[in-house]
N, CA, C and O of each residue as an XYZ file, in Angstrom:
280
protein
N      -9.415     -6.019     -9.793
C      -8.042     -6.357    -10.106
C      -7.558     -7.398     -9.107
O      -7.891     -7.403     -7.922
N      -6.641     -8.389     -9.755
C      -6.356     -9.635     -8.549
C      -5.453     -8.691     -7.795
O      -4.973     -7.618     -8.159
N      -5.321     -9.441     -6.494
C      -3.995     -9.066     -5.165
C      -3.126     -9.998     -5.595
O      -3.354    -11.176     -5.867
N      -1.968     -9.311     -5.647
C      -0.886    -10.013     -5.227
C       0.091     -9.591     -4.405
O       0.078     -8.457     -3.926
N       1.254    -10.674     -4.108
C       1.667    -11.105     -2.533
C       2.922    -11.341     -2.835
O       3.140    -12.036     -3.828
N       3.920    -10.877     -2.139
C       4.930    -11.028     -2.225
C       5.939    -11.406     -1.182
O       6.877    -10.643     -0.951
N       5.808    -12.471     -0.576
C       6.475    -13.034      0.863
C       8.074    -12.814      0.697
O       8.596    -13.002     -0.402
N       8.671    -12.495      1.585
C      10.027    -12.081      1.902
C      10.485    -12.805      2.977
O       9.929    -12.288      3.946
N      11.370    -13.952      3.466
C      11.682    -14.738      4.476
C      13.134    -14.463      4.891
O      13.803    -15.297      4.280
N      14.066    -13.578      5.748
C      15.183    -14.060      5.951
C      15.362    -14.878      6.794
O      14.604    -14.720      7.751
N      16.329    -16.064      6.918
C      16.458    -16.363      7.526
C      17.801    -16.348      8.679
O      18.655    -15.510      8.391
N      18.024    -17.004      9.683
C      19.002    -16.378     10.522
C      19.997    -17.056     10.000
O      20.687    -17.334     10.980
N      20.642    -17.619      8.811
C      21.921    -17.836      8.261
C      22.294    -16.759      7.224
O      23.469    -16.721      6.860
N      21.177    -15.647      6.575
C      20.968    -14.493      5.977
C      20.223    -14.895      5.091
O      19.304    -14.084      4.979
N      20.113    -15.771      4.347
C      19.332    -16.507      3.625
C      18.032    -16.014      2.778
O      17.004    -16.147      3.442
N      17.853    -15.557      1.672
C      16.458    -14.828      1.621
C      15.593    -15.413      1.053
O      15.953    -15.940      0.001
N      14.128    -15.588      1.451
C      13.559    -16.833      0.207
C      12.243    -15.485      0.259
O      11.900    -14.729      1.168
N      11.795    -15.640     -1.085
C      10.721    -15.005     -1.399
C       9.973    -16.138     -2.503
O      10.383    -16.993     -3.288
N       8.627    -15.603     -2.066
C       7.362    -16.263     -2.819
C       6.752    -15.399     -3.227
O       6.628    -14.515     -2.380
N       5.996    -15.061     -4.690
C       4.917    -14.383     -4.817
C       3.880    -15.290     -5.566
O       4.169    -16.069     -6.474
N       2.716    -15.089     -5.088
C       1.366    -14.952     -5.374
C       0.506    -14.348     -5.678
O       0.455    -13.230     -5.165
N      -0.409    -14.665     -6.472
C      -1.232    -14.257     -7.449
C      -1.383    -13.583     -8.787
O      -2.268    -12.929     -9.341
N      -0.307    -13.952     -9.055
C       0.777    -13.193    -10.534
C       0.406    -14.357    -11.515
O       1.051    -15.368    -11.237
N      -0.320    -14.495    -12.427
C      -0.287    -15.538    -13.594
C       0.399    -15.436    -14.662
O       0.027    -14.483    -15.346
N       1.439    -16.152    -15.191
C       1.749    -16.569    -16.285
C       3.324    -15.789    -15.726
O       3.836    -15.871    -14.610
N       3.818    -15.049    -16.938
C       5.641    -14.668    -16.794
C       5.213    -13.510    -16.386
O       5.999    -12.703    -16.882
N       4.558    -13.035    -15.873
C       4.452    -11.649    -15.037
C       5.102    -11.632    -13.896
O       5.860    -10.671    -13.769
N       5.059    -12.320    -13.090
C       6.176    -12.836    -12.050
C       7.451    -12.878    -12.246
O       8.133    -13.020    -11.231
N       8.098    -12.781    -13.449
C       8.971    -12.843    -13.218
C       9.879    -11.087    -13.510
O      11.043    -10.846    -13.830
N       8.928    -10.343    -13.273
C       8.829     -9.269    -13.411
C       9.438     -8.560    -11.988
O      10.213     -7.604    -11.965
N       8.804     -9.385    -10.635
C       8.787     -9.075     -9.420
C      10.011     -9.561     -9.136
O      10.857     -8.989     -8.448
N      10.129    -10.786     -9.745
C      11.866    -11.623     -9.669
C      12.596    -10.892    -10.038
O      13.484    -10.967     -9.189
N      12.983     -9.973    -10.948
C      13.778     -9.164    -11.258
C      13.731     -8.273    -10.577
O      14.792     -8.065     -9.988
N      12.641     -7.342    -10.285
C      12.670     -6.045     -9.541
C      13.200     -6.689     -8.099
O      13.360     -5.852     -7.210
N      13.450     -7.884     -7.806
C      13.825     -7.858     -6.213
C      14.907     -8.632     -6.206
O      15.424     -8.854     -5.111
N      15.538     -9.259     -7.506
C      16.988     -9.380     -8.060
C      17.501     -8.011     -7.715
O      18.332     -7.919     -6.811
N      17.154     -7.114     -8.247
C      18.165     -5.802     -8.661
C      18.160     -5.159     -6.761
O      19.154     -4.536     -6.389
N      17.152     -5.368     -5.894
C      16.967     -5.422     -4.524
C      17.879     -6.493     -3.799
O      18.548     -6.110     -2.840
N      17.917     -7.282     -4.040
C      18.318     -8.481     -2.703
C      19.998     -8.898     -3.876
O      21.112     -8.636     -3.423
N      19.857     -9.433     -5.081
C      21.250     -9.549     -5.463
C      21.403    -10.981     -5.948
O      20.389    -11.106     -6.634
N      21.831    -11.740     -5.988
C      22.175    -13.122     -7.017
C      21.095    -14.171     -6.175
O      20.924    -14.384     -4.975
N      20.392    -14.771     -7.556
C      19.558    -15.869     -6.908
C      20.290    -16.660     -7.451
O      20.904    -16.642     -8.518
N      20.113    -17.957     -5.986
C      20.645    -19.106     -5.793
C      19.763    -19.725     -6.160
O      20.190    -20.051     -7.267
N      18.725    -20.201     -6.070
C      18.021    -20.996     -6.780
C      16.302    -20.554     -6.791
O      15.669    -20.033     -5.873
N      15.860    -20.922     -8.039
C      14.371    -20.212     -8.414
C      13.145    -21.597     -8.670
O      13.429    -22.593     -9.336
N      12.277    -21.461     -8.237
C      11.126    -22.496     -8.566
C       9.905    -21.968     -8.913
O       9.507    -21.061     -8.181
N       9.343    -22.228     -9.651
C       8.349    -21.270    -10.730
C       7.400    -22.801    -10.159
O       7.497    -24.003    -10.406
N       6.375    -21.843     -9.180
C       4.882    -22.350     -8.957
C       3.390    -22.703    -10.248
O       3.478    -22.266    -11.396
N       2.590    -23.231     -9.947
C       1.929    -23.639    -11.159
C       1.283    -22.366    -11.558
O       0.809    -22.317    -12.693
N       1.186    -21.199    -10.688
C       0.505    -19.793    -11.598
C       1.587    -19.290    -12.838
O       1.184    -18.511    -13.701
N       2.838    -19.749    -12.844
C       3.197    -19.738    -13.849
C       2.725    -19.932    -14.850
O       2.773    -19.166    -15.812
N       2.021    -21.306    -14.794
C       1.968    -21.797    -16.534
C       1.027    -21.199    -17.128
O       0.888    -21.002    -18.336
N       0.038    -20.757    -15.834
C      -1.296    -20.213    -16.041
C      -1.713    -19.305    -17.260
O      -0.672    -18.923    -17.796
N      -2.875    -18.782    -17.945
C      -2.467    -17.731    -18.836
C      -2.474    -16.095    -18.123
O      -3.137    -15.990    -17.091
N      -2.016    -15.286    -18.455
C      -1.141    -14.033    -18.040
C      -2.229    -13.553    -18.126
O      -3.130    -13.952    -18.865
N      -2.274    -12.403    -17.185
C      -3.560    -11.357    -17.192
C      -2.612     -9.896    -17.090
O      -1.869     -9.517    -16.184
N      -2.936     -9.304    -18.300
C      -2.671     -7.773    -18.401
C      -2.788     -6.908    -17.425
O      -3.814     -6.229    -17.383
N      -1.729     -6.734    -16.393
C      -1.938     -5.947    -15.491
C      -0.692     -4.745    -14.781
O       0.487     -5.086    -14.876
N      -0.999     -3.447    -14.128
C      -0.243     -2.770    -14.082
C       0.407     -3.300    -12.639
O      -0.265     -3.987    -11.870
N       1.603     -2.962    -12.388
C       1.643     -3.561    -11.177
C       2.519     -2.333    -10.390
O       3.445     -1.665    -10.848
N       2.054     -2.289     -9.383
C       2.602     -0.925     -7.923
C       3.071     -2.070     -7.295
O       2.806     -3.271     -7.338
N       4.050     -1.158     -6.540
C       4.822     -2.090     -5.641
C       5.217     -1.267     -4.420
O       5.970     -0.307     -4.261
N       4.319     -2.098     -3.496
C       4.189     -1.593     -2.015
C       5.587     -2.217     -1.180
O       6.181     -3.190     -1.645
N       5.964     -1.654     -0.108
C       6.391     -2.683      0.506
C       5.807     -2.322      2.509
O       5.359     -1.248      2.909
N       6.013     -3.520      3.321
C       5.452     -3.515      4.364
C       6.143     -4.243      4.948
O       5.997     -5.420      4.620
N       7.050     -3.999      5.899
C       7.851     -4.591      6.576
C       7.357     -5.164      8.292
O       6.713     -4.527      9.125
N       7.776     -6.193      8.375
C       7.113     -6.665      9.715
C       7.875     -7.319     10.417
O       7.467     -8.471     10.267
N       9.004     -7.354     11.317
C      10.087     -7.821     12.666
C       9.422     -8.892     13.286
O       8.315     -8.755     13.806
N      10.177    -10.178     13.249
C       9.438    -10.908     14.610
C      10.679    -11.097     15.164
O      11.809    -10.815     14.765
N      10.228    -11.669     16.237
C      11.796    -11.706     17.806
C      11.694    -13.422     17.672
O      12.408    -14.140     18.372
């Protein structure tokens, strides 16, 4: 089964940018929603080229792993 990745960035103006990877086709936008209904109004969205890709049937768990830097 592929990995996929789900980067989470705040930044220090609060700012949140997330990326995910390895999601082909509109399955991604699956994760966009589940972390809409988490984080709250997106300001702006850019759909990477695994988008266009064709979609692979897959179940998806959703971990999360939090990591602090100073």
């Amino acid at each position: 089964m592929a990995q996929h990745e789900v980067e989470i960035e705040i930044t220090k103006k609060g700012e949140v940018k997330v990326h995910i990877k390895g999601v082909k086709g509109k399955a991604c936008l699956t994760y966009a929603k589940w972390l809409t209904e988490l984080i709250g109004k997106v300001k702006d969205q850019q759909l990477t080229s695994e988008y266009y890709e064709p979609e692979i049937k897959a179940r998806i768990d959703l971990e999360q792993n939090l990591k602090c830097e100073d």
